[in-house]
KEDONU-135504 format. One record per residue (C-alpha): chain; x, y, z; residue in three letters. Coordinates in nm, 2 decimals, decimal comma, padded with zeros to 4 digits. Example, Ala and Ser with C-alpha at 12.3 -4.5 7.8 and 13.67 -1.06 7.14 Angstrom:
<recs>
+--------+--------+--------+--------+-------+
| drenlo |     px |     py |     pz | dolum |
+--------+--------+--------+--------+-------+
|      A |  01,23 | -00,45 |  00,78 |   ALA |
|      A |  01,37 | -00,11 |  00,71 |   SER |
+--------+--------+--------+--------+-------+
</recs>
This chain:
<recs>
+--------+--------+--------+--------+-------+
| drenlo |     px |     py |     pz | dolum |
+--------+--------+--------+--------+-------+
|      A | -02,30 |  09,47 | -05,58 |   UNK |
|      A | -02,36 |  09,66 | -05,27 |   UNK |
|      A | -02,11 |  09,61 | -04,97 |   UNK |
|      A | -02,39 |  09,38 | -04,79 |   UNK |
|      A | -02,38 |  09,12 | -05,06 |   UNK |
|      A | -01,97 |  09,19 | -05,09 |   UNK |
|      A | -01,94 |  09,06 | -04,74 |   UNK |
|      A | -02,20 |  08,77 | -04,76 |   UNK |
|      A | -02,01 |  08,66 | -05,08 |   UNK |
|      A | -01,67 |  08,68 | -04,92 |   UNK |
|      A | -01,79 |  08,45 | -04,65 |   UNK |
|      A | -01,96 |  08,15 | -04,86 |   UNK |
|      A | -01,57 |  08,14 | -04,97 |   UNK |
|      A | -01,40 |  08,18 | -04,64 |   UNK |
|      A | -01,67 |  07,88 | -04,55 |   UNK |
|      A | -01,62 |  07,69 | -04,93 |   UNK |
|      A | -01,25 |  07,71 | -04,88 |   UNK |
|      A | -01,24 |  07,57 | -04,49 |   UNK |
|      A | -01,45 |  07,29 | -04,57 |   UNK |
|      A | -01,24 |  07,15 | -04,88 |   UNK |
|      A | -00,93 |  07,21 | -04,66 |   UNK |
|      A | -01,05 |  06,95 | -04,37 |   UNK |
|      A | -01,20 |  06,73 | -04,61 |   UNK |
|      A | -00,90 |  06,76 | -04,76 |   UNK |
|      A | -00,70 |  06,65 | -04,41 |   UNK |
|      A | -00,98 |  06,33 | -04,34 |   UNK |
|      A | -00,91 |  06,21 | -04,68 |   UNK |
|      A | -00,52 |  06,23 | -04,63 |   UNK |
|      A | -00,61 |  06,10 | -04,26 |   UNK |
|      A | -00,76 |  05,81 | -04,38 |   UNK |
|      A | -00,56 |  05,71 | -04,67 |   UNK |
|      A | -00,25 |  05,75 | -04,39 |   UNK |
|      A | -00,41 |  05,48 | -04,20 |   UNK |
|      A | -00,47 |  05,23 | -04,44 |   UNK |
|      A | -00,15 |  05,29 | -04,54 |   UNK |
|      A |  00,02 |  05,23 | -04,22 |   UNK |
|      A | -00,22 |  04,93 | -04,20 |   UNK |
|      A | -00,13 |  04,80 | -04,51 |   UNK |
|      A |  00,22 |  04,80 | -04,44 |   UNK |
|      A |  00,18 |  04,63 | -04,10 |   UNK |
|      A | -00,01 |  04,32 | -04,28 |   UNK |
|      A |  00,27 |  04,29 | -04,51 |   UNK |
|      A |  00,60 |  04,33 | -04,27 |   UNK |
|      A |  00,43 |  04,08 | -04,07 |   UNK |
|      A |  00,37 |  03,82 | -04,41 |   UNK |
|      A |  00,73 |  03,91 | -04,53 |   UNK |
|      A |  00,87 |  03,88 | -04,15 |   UNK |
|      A |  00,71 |  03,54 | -04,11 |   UNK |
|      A |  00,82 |  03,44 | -04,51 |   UNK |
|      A |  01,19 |  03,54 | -04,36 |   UNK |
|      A |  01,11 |  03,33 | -04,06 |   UNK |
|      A |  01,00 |  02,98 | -04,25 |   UNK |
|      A |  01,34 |  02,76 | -04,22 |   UNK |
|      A |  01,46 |  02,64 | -04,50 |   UNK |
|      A |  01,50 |  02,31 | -04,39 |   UNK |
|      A |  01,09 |  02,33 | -04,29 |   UNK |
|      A |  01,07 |  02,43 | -04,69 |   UNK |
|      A |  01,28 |  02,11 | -04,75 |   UNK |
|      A |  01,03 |  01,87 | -04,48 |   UNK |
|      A |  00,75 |  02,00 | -04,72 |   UNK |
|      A |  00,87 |  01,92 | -05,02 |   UNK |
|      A |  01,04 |  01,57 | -04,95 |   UNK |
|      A |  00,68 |  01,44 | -04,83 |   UNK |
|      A |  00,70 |  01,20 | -05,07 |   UNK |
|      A |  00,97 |  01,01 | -04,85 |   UNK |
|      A |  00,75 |  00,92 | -04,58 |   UNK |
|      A |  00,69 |  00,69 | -04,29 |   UNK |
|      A |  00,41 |  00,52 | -04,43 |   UNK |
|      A |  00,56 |  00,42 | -04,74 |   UNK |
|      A |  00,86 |  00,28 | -04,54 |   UNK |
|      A |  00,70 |  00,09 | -04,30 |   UNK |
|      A |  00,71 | -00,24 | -04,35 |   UNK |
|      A |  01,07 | -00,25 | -04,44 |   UNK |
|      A |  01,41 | -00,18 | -04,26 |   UNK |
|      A |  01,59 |  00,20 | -04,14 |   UNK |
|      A |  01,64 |  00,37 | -04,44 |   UNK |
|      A |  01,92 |  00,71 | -04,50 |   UNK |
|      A |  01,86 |  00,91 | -04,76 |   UNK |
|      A |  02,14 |  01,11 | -04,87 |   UNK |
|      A |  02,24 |  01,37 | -05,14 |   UNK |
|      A |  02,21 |  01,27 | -05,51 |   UNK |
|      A |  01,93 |  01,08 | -05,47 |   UNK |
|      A |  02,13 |  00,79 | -05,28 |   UNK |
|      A |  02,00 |  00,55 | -05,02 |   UNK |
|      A |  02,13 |  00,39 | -04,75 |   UNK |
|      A |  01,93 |  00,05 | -04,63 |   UNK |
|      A |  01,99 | -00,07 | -04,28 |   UNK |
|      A |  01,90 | -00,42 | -04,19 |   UNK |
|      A |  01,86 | -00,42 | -03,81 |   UNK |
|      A |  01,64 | -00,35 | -03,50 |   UNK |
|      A |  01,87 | -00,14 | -03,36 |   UNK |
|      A |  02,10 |  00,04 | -03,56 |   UNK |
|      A |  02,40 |  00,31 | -03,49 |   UNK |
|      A |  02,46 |  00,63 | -03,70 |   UNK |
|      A |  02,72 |  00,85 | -03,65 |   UNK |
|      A |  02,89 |  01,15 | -03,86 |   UNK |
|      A |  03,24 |  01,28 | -03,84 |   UNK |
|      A |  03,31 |  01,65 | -03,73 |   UNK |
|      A |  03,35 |  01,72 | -04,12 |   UNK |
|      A |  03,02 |  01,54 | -04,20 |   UNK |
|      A |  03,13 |  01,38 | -04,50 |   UNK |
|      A |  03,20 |  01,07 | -04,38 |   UNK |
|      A |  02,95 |  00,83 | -04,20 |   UNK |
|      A |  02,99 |  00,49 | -03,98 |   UNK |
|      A |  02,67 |  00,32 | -03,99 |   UNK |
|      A |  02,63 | -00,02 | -03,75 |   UNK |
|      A |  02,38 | -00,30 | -03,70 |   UNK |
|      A |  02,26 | -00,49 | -03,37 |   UNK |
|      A |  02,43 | -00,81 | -03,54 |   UNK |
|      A |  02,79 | -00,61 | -03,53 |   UNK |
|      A |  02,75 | -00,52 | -03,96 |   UNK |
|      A |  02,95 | -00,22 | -04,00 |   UNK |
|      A |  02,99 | -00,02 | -04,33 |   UNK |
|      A |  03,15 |  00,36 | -04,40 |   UNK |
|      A |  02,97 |  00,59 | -04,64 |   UNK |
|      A |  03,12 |  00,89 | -04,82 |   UNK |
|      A |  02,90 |  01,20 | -04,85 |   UNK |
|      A |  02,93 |  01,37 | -05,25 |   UNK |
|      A |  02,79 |  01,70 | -05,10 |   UNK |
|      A |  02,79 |  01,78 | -04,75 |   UNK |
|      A |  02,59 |  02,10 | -04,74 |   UNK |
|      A |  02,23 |  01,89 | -04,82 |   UNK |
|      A |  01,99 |  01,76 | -04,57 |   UNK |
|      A |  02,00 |  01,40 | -04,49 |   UNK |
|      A |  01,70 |  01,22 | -04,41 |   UNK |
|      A |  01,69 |  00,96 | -04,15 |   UNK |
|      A |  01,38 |  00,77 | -04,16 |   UNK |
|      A |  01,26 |  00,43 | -03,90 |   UNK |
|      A |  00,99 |  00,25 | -03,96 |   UNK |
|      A |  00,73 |  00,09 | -03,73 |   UNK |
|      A |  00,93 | -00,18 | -03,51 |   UNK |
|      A |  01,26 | -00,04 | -03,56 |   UNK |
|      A |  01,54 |  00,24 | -03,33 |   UNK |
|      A |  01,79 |  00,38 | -03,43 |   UNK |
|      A |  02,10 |  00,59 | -03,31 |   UNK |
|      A |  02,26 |  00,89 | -03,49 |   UNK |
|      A |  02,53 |  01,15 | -03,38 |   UNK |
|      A |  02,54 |  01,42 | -03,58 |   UNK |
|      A |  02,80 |  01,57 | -03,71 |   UNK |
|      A |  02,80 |  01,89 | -03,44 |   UNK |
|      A |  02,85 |  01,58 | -03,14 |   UNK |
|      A |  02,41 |  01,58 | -03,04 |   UNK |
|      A |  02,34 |  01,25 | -02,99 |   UNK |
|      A |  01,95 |  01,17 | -03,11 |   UNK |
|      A |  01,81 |  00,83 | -03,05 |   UNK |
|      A |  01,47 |  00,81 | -03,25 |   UNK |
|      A |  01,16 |  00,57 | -03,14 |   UNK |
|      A |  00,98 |  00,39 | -03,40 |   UNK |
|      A |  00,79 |  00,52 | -03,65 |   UNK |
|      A |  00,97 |  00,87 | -03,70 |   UNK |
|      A |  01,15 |  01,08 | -03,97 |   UNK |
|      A |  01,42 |  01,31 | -03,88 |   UNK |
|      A |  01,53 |  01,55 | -04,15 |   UNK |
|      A |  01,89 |  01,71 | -04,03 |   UNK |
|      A |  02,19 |  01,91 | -04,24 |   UNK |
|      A |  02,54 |  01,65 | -04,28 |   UNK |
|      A |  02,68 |  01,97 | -04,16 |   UNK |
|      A |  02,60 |  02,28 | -03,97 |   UNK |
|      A |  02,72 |  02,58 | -04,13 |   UNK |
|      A |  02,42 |  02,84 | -04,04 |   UNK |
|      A |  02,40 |  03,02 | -03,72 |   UNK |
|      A |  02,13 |  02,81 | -03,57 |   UNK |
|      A |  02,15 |  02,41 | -03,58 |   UNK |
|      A |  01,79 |  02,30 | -03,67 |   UNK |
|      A |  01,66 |  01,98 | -03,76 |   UNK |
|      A |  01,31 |  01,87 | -03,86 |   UNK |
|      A |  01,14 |  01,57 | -03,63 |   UNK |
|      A |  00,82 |  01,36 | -03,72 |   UNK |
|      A |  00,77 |  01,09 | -03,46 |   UNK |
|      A |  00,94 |  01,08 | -03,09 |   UNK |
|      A |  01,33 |  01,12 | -03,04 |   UNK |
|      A |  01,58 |  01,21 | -02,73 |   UNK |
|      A |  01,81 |  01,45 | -02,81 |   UNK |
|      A |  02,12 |  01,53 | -02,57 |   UNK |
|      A |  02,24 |  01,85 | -02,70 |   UNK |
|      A |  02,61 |  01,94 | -02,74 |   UNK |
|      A |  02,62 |  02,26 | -02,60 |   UNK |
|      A |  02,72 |  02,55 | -02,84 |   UNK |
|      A |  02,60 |  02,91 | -02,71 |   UNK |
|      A |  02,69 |  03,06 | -03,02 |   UNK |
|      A |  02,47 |  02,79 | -03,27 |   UNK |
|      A |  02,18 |  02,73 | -03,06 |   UNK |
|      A |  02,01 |  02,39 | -03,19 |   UNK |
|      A |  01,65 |  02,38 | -03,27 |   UNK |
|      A |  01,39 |  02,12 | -03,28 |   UNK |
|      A |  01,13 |  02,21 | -03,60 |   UNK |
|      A |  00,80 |  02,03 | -03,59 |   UNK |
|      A |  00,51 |  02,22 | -03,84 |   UNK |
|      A |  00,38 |  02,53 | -03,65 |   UNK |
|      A |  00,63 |  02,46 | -03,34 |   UNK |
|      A |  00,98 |  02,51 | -03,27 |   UNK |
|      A |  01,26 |  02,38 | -02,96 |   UNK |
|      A |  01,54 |  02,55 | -02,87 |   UNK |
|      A |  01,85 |  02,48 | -02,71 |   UNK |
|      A |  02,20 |  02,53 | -02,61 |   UNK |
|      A |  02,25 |  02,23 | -02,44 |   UNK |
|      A |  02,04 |  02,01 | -02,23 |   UNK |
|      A |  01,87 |  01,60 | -02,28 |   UNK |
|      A |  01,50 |  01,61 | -02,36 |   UNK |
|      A |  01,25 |  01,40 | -02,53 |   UNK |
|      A |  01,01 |  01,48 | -02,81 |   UNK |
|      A |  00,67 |  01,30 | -02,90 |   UNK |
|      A |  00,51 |  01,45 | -03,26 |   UNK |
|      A |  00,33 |  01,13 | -03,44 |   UNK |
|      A |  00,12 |  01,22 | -03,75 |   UNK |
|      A | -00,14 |  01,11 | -03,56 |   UNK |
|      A | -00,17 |  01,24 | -03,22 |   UNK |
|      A | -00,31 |  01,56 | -03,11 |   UNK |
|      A | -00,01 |  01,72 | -02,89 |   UNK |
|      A |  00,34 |  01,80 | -02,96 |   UNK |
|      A |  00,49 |  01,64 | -02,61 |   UNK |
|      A |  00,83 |  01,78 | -02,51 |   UNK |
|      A |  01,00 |  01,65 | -02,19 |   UNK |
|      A |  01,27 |  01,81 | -02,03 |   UNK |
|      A |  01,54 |  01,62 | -01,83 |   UNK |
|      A |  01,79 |  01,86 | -01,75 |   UNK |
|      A |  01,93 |  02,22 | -01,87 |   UNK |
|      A |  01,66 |  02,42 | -01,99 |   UNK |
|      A |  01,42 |  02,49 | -02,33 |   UNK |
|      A |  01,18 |  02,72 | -02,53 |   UNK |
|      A |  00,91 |  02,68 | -02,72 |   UNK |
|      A |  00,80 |  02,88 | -02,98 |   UNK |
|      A |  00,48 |  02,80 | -03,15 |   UNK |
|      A |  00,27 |  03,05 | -03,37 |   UNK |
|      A |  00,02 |  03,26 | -03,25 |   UNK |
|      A | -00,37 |  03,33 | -03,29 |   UNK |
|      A | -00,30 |  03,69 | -03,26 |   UNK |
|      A | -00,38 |  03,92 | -03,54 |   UNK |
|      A | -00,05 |  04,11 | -03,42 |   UNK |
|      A |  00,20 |  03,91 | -03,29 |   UNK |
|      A |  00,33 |  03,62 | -03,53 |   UNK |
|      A |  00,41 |  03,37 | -03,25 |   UNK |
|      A |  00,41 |  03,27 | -02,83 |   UNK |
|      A |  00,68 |  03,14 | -02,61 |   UNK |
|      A |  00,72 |  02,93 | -02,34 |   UNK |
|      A |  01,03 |  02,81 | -02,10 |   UNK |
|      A |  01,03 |  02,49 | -01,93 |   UNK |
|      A |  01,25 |  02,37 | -01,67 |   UNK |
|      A |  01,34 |  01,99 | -01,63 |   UNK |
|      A |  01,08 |  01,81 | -01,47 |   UNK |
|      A |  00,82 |  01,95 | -01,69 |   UNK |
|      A |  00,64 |  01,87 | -02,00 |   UNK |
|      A |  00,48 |  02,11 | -02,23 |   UNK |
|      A |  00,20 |  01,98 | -02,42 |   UNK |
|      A |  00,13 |  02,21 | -02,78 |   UNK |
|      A | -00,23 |  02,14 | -02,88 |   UNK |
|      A | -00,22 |  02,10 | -03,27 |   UNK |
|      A | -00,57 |  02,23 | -03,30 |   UNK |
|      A | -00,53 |  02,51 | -03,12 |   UNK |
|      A | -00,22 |  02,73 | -03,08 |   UNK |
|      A | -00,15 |  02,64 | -02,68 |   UNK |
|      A |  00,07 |  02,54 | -02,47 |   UNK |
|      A | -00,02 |  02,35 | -02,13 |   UNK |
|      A |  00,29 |  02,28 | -01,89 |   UNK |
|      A |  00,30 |  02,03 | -01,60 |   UNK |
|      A |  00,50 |  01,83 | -01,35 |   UNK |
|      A |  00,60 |  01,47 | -01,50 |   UNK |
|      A |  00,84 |  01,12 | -01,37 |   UNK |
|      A |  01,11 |  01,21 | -01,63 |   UNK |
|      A |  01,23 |  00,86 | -01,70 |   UNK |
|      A |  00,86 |  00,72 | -01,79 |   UNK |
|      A |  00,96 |  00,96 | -02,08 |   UNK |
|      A |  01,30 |  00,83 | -02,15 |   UNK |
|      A |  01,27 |  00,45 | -02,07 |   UNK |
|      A |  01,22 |  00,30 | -02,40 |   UNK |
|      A |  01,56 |  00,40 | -02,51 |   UNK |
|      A |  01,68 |  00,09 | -02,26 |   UNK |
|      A |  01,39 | -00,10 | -02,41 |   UNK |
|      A |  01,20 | -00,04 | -02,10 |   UNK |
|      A |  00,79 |  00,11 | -02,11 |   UNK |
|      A |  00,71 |  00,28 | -01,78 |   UNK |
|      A |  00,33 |  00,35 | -01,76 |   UNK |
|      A |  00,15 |  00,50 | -01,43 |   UNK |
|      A | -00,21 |  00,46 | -01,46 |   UNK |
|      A | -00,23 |  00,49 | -01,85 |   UNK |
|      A | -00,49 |  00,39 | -02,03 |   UNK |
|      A | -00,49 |  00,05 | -02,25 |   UNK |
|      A | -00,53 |  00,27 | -02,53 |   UNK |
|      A | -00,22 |  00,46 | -02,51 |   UNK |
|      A | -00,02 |  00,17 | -02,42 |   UNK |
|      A | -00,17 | -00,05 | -02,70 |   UNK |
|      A | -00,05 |  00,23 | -02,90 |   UNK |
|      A |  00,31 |  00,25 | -02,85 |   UNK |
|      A |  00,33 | -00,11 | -02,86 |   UNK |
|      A |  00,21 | -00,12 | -03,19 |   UNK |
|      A |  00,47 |  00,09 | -03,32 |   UNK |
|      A |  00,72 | -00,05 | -03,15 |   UNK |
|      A |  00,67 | -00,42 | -03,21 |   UNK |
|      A |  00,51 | -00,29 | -03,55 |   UNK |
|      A |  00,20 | -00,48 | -03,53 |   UNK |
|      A | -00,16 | -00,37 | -03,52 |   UNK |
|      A | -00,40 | -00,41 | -03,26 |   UNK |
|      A | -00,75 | -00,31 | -03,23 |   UNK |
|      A | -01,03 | -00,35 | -02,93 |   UNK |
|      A | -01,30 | -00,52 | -02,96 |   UNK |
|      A | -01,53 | -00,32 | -02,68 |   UNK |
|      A | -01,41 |  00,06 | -02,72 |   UNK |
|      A | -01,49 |  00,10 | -02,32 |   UNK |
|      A | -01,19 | -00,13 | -02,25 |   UNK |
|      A | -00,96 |  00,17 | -02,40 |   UNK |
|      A | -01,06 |  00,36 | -02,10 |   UNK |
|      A | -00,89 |  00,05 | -01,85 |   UNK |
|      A | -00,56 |  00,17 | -01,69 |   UNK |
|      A | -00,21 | -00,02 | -01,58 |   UNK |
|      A |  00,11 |  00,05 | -01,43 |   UNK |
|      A |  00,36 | -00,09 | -01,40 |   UNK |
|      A |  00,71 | -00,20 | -01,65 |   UNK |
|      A |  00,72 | -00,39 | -01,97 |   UNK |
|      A |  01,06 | -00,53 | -02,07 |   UNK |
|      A |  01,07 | -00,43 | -02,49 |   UNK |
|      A |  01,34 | -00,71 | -02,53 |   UNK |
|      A |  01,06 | -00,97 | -02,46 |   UNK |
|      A |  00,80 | -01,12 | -02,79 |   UNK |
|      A |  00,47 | -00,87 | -02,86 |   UNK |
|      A |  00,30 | -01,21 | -02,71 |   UNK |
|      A |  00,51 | -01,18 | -02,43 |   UNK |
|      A |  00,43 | -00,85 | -02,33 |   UNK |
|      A |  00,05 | -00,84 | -02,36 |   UNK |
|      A |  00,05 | -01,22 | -02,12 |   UNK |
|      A |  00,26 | -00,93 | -01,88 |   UNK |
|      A | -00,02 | -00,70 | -01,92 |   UNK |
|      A | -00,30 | -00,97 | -01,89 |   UNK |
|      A | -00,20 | -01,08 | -01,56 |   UNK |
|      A | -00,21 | -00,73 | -01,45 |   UNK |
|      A | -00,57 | -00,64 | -01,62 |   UNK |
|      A | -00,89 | -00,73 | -01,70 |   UNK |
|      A | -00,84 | -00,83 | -02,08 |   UNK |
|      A | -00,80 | -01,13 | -02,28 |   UNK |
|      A | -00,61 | -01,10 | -02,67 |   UNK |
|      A | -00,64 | -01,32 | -03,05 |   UNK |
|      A | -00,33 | -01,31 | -03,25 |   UNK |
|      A | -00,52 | -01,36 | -03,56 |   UNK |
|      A | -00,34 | -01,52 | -03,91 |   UNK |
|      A | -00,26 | -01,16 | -04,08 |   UNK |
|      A | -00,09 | -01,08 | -03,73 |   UNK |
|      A | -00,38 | -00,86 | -03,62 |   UNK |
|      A | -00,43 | -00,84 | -03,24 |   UNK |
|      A | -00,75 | -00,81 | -03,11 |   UNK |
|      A | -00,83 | -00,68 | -02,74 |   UNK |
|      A | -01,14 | -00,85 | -02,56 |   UNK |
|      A | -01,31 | -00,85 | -02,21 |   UNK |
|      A | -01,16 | -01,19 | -02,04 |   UNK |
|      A | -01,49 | -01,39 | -01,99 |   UNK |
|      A | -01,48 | -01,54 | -01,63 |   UNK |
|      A | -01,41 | -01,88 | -01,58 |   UNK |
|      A | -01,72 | -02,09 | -01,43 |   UNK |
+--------+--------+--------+--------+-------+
</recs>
């Protein structure tokens, strides 16, 4: 081999040897990256794993205890052990002691009765059915009155560094203030919290929104998020406002609102302000716990304002609503309502 072909030889391997070396750096390049991308996807499923509340675990897997099941019967507390608590009024009063293993439980007709706990560290589950209320003060002194229709799934005592409960329906809460244990209001992809402060919360099965009122102190909202890298959104409202969660879409919407029309039916009271006949229809069907339906969907759209006294008959209400609107209603045999257009008188 003659000195020509020594040099030509030693470069094919100078050139041989550089090319495996960067392929050798892409590949280790590459597999870097998927790596590091890899290990992002699964921080963020074991950070939001480490996230899930134990008590929204426990709301899951108690769906068996639900709403509609209880509905045509009375207030119902389910307790550790598998033991129930049946409460036979309209209006009934809850409260736990600072220990939370005792509980005073009484009626609208003055029926009192004292229940001993057999394990304190359980959730409780609090559930009203369609046409009742009910009172509870738990055992940290927050005072939650709960419309009809709702579940509220809460710990006898709170031992963990937040206080969280779980809320299906609509319930005011006025907080005991506890800067160290701040209290937080779980609903399934949305989350209050609190120190201390008096708002109201509106999640029905049914409706589209999460509706959170604030009345005084202040609140945030944390709901998850559509973003590939951030697990969830915030948002702080100050009294006077409601935020509105869309279910359907991770979002929050905030704006200006007459506190009490939110608060009112705690005194028995509806407050409506150009509402539609649909939404008020609505609420008096769960709280009278009757079903109505329209006969001409258009009439849905018709609005009222105005007060309706709760302590007054369904029947009594809707001849309220009648002299104020364009509608005429059938109390049918099975207790079905029906909405119609009131034919004019000749």
């Amino acid at each position: 081999m003659n000195e020509k072909e020594k040099k030509e030889l030693r470069a094919k391997i100078i050139t041989s040897a550089y090319a495996y070396k960067t392929r050798r750096k892409r590949l280790f390049y590459s597999i870097s990256i998927a790596a590091s991308i890899l290990l992002i996807v699964t921080l963020g499923f074991y950070k939001y794993n480490l996230s899930e509340s134990s008590i929204a675990k426990f709301a899951e897997s108690s769906g068996d205890i639900s709403i509609e099941s209880e509905s045509k019967q009375d207030v119902q507390l389910f307790l550790s052990g598998n033991k129930k608590v049946v409460i036979q009024s309209n209006n009934s009063s809850i409260a736990y002691q600072t220990g939370g293993r005792e509980i005073n439980i009484a009626d609208s007709l003055g029926k009192r009765q004292e229940v001993t706990l057999d394990n304190s560290n359980e959730f409780n589950t609090l559930i009203v059915p369609y046409g009742k209320r009910s009172k509870i003060k738990l055992s940290d002194g927050t005072m939650v009155w709960l419309n009809s229709g709702s579940k509220l799934i809460y710990p006898a005592t709170f031992k963990a560094k937040n206080r969280e409960v779980f809320l299906i329906g609509e319930a005011i809460f006025d907080v005991a203030h506890n800067a160290k244990h701040p209290f937080k209001v779980l609903s399934k992809g949305h989350t209050i919290e609190v120190l201390g402060t008096v708002f109201n919360v509106s999640n029905y099965p049914e409706d589209k929104d999460i509706k959170t009122v604030l009345k005084s102190g202040s609140v945030e909202i944390s709901y998850k998020s559509d973003s590939f890298f951030k697990s969830e959104e915030k948002t702080k409202i100050t009294p006077g406002t409601m935020a509105v969660y869309n279910k359907a879409s991770p979002k929050v919407n905030t704006k200006n609102v007459e506190v009490e029309n939110y608060f009112s039916w705690r005194e028995g009271v509806l407050i409506f302000k150009n509402n539609s006949l649909k939404h008020i229809m609505g609420k008096l069907g769960r709280y009278y716990n009757v079903d109505i339906e329209f006969q001409e969907q258009y009439m849905e759209s018709e609005t009222f304002s105005g007060y309706l006294d709760l302590k007054d008959s369904v029947e009594g209400v809707l001849k309220t609503l009648q002299n104020a609107t364009n509608f005429n209603y059938n109390i049918k045999e099975n207790g079905l309502i029906t909405i119609n257009k009131l034919e004019n008188m000749e």
